[in-house]
Structure formats: structure tokens, C-alpha cells
N, CA, C and O atoms as CSV, one atom per row, in Angstrom:
chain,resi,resn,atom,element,x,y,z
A,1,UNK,N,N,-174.661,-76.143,23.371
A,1,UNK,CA,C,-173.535,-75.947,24.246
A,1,UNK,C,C,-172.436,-75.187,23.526
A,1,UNK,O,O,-172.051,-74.113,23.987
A,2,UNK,N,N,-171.931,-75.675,22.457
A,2,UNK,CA,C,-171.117,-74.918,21.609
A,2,UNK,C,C,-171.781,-73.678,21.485
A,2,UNK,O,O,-171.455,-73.111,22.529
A,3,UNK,N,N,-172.680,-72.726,20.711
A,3,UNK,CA,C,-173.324,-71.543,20.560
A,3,UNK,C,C,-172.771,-70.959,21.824
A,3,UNK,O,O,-171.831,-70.167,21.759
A,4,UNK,N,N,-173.447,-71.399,23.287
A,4,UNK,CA,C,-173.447,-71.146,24.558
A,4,UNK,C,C,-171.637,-70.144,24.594
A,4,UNK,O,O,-171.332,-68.984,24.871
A,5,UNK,N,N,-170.930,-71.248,24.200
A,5,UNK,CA,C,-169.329,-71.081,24.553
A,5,UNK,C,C,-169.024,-69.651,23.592
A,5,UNK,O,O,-168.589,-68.546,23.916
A,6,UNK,N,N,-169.399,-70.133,22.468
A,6,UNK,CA,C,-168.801,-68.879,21.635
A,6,UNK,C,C,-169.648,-67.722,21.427
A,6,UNK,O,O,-169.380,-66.899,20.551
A,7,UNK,N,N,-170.898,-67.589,22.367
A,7,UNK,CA,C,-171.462,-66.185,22.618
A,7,UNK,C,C,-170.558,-65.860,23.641
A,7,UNK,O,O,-170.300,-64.660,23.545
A,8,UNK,N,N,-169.854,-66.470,24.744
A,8,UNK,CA,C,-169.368,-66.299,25.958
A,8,UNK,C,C,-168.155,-65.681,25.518
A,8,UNK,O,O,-167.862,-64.546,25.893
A,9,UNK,N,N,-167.182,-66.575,24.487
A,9,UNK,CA,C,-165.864,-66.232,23.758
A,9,UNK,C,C,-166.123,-64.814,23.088
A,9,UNK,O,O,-165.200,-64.030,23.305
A,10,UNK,N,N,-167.168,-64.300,22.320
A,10,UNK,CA,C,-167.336,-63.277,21.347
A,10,UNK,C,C,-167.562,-62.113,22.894
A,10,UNK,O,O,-167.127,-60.980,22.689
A,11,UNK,N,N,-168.147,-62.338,24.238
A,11,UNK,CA,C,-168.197,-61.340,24.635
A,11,UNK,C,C,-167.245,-60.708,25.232
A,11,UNK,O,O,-167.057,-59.515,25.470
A,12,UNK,N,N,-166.201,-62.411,25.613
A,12,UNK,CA,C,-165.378,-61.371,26.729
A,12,UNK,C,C,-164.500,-60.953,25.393
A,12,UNK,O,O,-163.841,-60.013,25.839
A,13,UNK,N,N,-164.164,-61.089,24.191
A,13,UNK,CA,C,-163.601,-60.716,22.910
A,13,UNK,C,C,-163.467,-59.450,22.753
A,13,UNK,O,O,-162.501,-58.687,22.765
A,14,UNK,N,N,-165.111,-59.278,22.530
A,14,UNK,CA,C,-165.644,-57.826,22.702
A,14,UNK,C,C,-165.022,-56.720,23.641
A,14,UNK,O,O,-164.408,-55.713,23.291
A,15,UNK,N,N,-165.375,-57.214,25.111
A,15,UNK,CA,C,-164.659,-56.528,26.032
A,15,UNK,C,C,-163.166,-56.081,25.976
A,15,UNK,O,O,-162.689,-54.987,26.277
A,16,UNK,N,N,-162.443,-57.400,25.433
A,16,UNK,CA,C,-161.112,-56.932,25.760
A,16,UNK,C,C,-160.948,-56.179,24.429
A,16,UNK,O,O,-159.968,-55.438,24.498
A,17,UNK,N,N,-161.520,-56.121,23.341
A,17,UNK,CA,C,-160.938,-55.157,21.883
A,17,UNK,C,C,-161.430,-53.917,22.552
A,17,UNK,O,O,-160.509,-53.107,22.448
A,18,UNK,N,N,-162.569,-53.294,23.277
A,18,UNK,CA,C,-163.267,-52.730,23.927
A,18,UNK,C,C,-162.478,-51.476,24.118
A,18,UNK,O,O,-162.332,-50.431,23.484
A,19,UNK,N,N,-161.857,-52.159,25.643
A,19,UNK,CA,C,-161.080,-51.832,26.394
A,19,UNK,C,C,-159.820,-50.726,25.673
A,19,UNK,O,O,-159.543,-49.528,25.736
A,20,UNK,N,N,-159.167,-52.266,24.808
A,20,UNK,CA,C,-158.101,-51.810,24.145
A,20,UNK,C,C,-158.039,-50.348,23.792
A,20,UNK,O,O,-157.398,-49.419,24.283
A,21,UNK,N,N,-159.373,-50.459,22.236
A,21,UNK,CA,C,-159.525,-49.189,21.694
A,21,UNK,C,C,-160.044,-47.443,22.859
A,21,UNK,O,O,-159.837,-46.247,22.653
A,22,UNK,N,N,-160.549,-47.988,23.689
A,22,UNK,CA,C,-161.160,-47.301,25.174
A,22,UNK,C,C,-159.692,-46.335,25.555
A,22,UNK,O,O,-159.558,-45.136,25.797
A,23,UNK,N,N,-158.955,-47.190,25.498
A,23,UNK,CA,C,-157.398,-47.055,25.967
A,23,UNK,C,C,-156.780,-45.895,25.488
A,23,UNK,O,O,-156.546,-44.765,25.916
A,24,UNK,N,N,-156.503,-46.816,24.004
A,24,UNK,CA,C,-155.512,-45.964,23.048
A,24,UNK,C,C,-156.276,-44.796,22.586
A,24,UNK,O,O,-155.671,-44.143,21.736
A,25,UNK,N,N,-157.741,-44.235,22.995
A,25,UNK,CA,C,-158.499,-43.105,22.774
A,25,UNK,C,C,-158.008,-42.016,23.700
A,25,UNK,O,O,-157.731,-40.890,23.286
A,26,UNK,N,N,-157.893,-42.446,25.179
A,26,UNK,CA,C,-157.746,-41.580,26.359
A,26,UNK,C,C,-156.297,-41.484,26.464
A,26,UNK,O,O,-155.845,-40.813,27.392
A,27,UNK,N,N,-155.226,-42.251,25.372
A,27,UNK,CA,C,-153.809,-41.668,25.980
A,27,UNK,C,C,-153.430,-40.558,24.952
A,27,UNK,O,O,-152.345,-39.978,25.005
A,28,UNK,N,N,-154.803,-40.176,23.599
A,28,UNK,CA,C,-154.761,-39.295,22.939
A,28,UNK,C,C,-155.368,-38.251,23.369
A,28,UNK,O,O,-155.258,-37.170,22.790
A,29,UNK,N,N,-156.060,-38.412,24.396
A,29,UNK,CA,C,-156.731,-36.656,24.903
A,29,UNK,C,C,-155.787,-35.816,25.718
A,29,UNK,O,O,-155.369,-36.387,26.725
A,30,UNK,N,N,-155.384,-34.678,25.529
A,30,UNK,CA,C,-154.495,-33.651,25.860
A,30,UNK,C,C,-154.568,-33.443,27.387
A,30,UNK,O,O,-153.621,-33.264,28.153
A,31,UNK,N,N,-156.147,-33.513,27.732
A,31,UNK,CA,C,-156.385,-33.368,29.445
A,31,UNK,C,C,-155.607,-34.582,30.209
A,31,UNK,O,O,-154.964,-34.617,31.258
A,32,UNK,N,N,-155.996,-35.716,29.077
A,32,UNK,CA,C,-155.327,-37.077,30.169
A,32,UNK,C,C,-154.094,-36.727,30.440
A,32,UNK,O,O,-153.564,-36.547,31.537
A,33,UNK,N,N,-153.590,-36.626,29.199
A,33,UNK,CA,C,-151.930,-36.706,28.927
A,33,UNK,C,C,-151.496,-35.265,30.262
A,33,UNK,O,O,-150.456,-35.222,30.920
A,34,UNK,N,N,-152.437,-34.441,30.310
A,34,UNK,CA,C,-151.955,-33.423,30.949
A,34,UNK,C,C,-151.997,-34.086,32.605
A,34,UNK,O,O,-151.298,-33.589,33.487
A,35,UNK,N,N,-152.715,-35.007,32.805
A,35,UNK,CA,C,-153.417,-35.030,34.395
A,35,UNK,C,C,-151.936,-36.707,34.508
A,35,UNK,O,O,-151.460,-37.171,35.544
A,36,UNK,N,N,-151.685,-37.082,33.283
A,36,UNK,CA,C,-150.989,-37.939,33.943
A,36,UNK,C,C,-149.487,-37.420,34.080
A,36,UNK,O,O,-148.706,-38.166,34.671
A,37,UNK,N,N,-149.011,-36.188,33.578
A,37,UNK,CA,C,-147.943,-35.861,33.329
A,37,UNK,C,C,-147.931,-35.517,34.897
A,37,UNK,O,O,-146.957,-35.799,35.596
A,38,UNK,N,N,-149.009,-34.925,35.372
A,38,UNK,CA,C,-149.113,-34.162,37.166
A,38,UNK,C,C,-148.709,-35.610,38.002
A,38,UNK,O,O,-147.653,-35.512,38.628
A,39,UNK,N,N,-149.072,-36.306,38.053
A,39,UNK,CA,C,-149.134,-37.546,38.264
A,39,UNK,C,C,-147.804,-38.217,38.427
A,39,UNK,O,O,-147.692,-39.078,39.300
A,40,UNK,N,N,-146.654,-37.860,37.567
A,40,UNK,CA,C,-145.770,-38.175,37.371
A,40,UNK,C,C,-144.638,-37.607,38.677
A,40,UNK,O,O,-143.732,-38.221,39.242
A,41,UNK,N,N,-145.155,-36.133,38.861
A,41,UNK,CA,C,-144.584,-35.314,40.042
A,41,UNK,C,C,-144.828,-36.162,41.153
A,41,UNK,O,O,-144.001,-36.061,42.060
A,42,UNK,N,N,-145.782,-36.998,41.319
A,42,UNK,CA,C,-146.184,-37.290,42.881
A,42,UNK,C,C,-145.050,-38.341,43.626
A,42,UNK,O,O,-144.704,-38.175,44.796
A,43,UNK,N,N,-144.667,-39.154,42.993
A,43,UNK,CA,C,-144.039,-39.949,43.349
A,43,UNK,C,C,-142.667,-39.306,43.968
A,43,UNK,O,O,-142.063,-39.795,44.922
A,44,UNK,N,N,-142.381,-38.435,43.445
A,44,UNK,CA,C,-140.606,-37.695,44.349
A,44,UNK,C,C,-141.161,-36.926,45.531
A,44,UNK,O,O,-140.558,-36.783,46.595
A,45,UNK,N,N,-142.576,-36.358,45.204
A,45,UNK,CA,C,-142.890,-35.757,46.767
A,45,UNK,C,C,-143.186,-37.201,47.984
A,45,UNK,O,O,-142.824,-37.047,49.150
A,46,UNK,N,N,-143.509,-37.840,47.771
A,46,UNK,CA,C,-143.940,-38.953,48.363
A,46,UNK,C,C,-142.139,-39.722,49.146
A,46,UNK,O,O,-142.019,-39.948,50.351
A,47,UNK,N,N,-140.796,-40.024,47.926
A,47,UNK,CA,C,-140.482,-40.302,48.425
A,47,UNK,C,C,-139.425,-39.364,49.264
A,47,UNK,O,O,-138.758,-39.775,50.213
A,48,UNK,N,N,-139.400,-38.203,48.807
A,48,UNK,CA,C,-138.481,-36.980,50.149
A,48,UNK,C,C,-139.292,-37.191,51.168
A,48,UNK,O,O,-138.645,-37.451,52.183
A,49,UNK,N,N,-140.488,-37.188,51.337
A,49,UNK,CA,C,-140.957,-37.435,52.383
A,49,UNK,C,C,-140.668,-38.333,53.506
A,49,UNK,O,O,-140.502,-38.144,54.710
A,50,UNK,N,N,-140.655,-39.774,52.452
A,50,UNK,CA,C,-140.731,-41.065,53.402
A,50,UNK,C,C,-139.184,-40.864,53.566
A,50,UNK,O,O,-138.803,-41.207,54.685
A,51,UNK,N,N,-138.094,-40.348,52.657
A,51,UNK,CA,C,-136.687,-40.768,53.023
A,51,UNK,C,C,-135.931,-39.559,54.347
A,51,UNK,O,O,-134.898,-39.553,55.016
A,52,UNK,N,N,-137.518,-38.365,54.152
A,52,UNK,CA,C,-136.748,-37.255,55.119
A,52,UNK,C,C,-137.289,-37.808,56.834
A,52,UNK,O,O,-136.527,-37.670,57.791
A,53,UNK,N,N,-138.408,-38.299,56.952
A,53,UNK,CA,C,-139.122,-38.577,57.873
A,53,UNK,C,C,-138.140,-39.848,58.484
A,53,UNK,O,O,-137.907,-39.867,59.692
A,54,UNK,N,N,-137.606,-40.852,57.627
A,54,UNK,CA,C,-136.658,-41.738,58.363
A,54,UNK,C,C,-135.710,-41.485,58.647
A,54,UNK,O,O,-135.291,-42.156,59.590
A,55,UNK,N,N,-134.845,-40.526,58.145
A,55,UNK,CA,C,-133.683,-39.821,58.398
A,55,UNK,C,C,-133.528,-39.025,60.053
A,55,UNK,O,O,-132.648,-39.064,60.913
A,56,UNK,N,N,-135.032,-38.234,59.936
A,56,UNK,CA,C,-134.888,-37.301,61.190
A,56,UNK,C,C,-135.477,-37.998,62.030
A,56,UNK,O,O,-135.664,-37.377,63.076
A,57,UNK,N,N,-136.004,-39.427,62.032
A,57,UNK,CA,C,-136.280,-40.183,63.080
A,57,UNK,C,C,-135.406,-41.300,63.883
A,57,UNK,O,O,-135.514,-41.622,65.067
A,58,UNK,N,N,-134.796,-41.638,63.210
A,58,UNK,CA,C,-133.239,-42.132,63.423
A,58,UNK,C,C,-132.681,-42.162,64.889
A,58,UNK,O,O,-132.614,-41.008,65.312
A,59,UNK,N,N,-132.308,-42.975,65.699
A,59,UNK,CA,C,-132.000,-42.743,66.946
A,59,UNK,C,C,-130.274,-42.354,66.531
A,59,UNK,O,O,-129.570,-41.470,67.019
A,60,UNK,N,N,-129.985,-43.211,65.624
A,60,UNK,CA,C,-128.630,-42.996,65.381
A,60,UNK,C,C,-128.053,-41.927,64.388
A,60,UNK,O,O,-126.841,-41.707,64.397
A,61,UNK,N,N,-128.773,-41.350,63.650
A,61,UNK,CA,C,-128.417,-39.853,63.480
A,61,UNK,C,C,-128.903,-39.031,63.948
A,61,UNK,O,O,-129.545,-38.345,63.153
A,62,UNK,N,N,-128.936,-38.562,65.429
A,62,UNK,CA,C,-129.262,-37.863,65.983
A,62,UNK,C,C,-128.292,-36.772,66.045
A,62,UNK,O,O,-127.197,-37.334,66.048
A,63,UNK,N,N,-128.114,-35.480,66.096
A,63,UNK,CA,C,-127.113,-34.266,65.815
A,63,UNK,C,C,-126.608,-33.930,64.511
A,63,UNK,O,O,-125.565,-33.386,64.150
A,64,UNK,N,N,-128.009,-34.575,63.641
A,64,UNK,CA,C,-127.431,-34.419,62.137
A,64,UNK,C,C,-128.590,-33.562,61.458
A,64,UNK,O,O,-129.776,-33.815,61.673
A,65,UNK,N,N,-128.126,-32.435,60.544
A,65,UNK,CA,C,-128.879,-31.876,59.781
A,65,UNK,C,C,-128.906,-32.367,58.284
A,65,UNK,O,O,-127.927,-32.402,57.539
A,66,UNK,N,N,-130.274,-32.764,57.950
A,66,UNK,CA,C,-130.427,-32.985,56.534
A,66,UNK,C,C,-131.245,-32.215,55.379
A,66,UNK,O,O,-132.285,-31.674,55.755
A,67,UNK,N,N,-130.920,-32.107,54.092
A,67,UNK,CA,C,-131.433,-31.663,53.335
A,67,UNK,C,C,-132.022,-32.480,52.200
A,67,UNK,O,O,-131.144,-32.651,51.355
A,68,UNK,N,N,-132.807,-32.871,51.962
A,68,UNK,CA,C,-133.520,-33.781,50.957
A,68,UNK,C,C,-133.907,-33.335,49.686
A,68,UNK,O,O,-134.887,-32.597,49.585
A,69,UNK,N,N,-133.310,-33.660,48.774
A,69,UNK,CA,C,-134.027,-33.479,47.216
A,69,UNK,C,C,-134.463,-35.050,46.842
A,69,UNK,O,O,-134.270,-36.107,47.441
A,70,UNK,N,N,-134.924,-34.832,45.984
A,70,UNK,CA,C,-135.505,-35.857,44.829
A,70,UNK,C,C,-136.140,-35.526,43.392
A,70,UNK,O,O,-137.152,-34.876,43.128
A,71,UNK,N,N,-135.418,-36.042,42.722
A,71,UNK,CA,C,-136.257,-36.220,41.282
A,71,UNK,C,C,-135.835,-36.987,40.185
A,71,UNK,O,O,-134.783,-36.891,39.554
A,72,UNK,N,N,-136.783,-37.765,40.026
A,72,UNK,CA,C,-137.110,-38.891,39.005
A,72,UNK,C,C,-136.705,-39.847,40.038
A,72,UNK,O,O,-135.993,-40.709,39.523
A,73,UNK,N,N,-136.897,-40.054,41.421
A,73,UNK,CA,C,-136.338,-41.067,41.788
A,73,UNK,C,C,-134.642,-41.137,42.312
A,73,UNK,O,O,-134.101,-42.137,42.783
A,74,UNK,N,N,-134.083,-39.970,42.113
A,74,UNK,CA,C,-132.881,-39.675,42.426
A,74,UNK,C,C,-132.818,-38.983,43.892
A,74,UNK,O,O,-133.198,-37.814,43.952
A,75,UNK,N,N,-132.374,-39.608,45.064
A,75,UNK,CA,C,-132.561,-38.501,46.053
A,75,UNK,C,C,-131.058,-38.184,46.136
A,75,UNK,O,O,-130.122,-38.905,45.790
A,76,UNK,N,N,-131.029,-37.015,46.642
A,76,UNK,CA,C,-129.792,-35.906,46.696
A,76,UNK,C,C,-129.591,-35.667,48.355
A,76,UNK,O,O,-130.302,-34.788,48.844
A,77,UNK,N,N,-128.718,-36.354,49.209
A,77,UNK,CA,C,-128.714,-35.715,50.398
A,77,UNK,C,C,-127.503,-34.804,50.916
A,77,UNK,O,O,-126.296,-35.043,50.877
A,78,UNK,N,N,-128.048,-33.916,51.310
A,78,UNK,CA,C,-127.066,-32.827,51.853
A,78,UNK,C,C,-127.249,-32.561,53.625
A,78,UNK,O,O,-128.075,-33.023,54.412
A,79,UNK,N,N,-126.158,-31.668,53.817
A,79,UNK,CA,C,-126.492,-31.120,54.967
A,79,UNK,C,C,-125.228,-31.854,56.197
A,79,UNK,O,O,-124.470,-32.748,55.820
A,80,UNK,N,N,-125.204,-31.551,57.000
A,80,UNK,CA,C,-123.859,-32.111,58.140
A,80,UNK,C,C,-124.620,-33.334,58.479
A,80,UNK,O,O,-125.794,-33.702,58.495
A,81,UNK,N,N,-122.927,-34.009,58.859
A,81,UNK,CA,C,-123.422,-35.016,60.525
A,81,UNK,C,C,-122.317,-35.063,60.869
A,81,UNK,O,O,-121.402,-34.503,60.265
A,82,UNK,N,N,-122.171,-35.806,62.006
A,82,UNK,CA,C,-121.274,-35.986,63.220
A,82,UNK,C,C,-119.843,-36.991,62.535
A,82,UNK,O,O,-118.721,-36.487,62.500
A,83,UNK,N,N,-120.006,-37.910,62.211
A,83,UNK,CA,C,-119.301,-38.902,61.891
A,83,UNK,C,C,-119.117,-39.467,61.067
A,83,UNK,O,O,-120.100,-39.354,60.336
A,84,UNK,N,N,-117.903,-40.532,60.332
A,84,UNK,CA,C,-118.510,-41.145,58.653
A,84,UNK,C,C,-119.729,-42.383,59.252
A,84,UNK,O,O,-120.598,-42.629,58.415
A,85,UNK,N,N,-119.818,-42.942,60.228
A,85,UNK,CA,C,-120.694,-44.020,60.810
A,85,UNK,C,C,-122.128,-43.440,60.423
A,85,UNK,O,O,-122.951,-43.993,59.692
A,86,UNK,N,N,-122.235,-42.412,60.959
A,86,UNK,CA,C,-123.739,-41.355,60.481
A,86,UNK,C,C,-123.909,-40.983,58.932
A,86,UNK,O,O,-124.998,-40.724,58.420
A,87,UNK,N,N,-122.811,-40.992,58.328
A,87,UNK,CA,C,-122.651,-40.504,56.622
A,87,UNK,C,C,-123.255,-41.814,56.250
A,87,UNK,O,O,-124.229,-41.819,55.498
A,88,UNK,N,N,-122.770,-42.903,56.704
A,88,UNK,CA,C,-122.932,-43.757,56.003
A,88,UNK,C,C,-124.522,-45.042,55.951
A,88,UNK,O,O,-125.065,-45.891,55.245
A,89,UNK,N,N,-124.641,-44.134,57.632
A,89,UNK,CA,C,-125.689,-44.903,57.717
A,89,UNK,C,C,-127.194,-43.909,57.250
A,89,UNK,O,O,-128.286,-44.455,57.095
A,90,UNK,N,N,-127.058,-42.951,57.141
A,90,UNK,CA,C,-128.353,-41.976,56.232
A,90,UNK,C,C,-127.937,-42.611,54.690
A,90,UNK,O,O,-128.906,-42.916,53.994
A,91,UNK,N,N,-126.869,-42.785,54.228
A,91,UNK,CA,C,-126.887,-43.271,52.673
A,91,UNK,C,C,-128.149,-44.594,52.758
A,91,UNK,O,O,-129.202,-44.859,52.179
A,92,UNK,N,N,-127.200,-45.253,53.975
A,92,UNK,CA,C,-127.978,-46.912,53.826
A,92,UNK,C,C,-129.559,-46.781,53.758
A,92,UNK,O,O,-130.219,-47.382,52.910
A,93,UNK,N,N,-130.101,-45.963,54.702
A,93,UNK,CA,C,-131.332,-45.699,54.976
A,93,UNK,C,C,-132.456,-45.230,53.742
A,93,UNK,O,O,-133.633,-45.529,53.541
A,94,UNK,N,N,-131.422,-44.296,52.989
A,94,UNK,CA,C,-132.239,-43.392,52.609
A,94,UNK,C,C,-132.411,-44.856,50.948
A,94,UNK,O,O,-133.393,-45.409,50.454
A,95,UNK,N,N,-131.278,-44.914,50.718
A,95,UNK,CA,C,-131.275,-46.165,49.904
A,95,UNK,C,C,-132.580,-47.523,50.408
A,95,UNK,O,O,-133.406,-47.667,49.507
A,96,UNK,N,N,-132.716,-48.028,51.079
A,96,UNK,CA,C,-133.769,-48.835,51.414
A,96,UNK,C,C,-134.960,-48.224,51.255
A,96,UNK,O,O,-135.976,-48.919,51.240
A,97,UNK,N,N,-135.034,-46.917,51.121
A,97,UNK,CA,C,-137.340,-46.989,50.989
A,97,UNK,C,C,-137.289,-47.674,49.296
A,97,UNK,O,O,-136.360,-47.871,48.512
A,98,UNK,N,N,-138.324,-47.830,49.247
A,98,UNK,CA,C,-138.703,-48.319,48.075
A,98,UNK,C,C,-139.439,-47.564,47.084
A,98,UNK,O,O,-140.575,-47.113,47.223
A,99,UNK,N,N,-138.592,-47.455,45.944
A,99,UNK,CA,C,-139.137,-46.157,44.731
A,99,UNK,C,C,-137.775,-45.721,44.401
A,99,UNK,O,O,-137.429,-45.493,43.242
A,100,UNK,N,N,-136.717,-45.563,45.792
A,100,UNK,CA,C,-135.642,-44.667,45.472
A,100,UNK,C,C,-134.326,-45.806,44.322
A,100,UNK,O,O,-133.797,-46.856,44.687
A,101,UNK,N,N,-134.174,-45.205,43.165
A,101,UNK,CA,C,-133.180,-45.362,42.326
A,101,UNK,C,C,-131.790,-45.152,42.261
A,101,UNK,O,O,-131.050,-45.730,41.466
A,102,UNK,N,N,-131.345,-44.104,43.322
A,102,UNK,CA,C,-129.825,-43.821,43.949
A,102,UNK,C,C,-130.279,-43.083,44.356
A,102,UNK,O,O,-131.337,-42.484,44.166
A,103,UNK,N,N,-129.056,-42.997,45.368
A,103,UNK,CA,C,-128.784,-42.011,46.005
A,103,UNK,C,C,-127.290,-40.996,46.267
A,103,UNK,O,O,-126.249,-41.297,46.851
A,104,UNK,N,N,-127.556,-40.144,45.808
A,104,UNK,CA,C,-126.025,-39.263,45.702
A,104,UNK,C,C,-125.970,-38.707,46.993
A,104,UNK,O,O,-126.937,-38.470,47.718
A,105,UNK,N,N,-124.771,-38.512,47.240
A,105,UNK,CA,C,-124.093,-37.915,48.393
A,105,UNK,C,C,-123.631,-36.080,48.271
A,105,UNK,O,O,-122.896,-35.720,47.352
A,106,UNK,N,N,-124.087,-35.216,49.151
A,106,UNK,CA,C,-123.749,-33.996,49.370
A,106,UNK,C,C,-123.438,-33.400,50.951
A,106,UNK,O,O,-123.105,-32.272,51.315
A,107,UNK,N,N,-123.711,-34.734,51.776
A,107,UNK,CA,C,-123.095,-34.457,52.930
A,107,UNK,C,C,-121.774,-34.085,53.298
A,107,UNK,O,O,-120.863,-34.076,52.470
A,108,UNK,N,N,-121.612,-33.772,54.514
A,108,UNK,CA,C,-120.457,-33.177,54.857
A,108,UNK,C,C,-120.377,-33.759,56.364
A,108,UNK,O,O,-121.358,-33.770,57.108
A,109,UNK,N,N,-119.427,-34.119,56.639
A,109,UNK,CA,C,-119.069,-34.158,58.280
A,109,UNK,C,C,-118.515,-33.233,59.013
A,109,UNK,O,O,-117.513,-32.562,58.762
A,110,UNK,N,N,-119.246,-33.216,59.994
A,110,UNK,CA,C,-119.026,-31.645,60.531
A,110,UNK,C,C,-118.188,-31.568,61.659
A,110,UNK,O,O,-118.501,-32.248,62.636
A,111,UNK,N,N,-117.174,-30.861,61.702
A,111,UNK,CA,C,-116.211,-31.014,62.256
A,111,UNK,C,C,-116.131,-31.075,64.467
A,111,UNK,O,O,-117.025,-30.458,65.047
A,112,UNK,N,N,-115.379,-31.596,65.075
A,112,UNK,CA,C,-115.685,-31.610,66.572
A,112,UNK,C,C,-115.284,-30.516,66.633
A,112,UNK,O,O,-114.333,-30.064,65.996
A,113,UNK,N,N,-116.341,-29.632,67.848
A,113,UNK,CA,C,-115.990,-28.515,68.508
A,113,UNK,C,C,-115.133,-28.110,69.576
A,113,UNK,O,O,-115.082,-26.926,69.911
């Protein structure tokens, strides 16, 4: 029974030193490092997306033009709206997806005609 246990202990052992060294091999190959650096881009396209798509779906900013940046997690919004109620509620919005780290302001309220 003992033998039993510590062939069992030596394998998953094995596995996890395994792994480890498996690891610290592939964060030294130039392709990885290159494919995870791409990798790194995806996440700001993902969230202009999700923060531009809630913005222009909005019942309550409706008559508002937006401009969306992002990077590293920083989104940048620009572009008019109607009111500070609308300024303030694209901040709130764009602030709630999840990923986003701040959000800076470049809006403008656009004046009544």
C-alpha cells in the first residue's frame, strides 16, 4: 500500500516538475513570446467594441456621436452629445464593461440649435 502511494506521489511529482520546466522552455522561444505579445493587442479591440456597441445602443444617448479609443485598457471617449445627463451617463456605461481600467473624458456637449 505504501509503494502503491508513493509511485502515485512520484508521478503526479513528475508531472507537475514536468510541466514547470515545459513552461519556463516556451516563455523562452521568440515565436511564443512573439504570438503572445499579438495576444496582448486583443483585448482593447474586444473592449472598443463592447464599450462602442453599448454606447450606440443606448436608448438614452440617442443624438450623440461617439468616438472610441482604447489602449491598455484605457478607453478615451470623444465626440458630442446633447446634455451633461448624456456626458455623464456614456462615462457610467462605458466604465461598467468589464476589462475597462478608466475612462477619460474628450467629449463635448454640443450646443442647442
Amino acid at each position: 500500500m505504501i509503494n502503491r502511494n508513493l509511485a502515485i506521489t512520484g508521478i503526479v511529482l513528475a508531472t507537475m516538475l514536468g510541466s514547470l520546466g515545459l513552461s519556463a522552455f516556451a516563455t523562452d522561444n521568440p515565436q511564443t513570446i512573439a504570438a503572445l505579445g499579438a495576444t496582448v493587442e486583443a483585448p482593447d479591440g474586444v473592449l472598443h467594441d463592447k464599450v462602442e456597441t453599448l454606447l450606440r445602443t443606448d436608448v438614452g444617448l440617442v443624438g450623440s456621436q461617439f468616438r472610441v479609443l482604447s489602449k491598455s485598457g484605457v478607453i478615451t471617449l470623444g465626440g458630442t452629445v446633447p446634455d451633461e445627463h448624456s456626458l455623464r451617463r456614456a462615462l457610467d456605461l462605458a466604465s461598467s464593461v468589464r476589462g475597462v481600467r478608466e475612462v477619460r473624458n474628450a467629449m463635448e456637449i454640443d450646443s442647442p440649435k
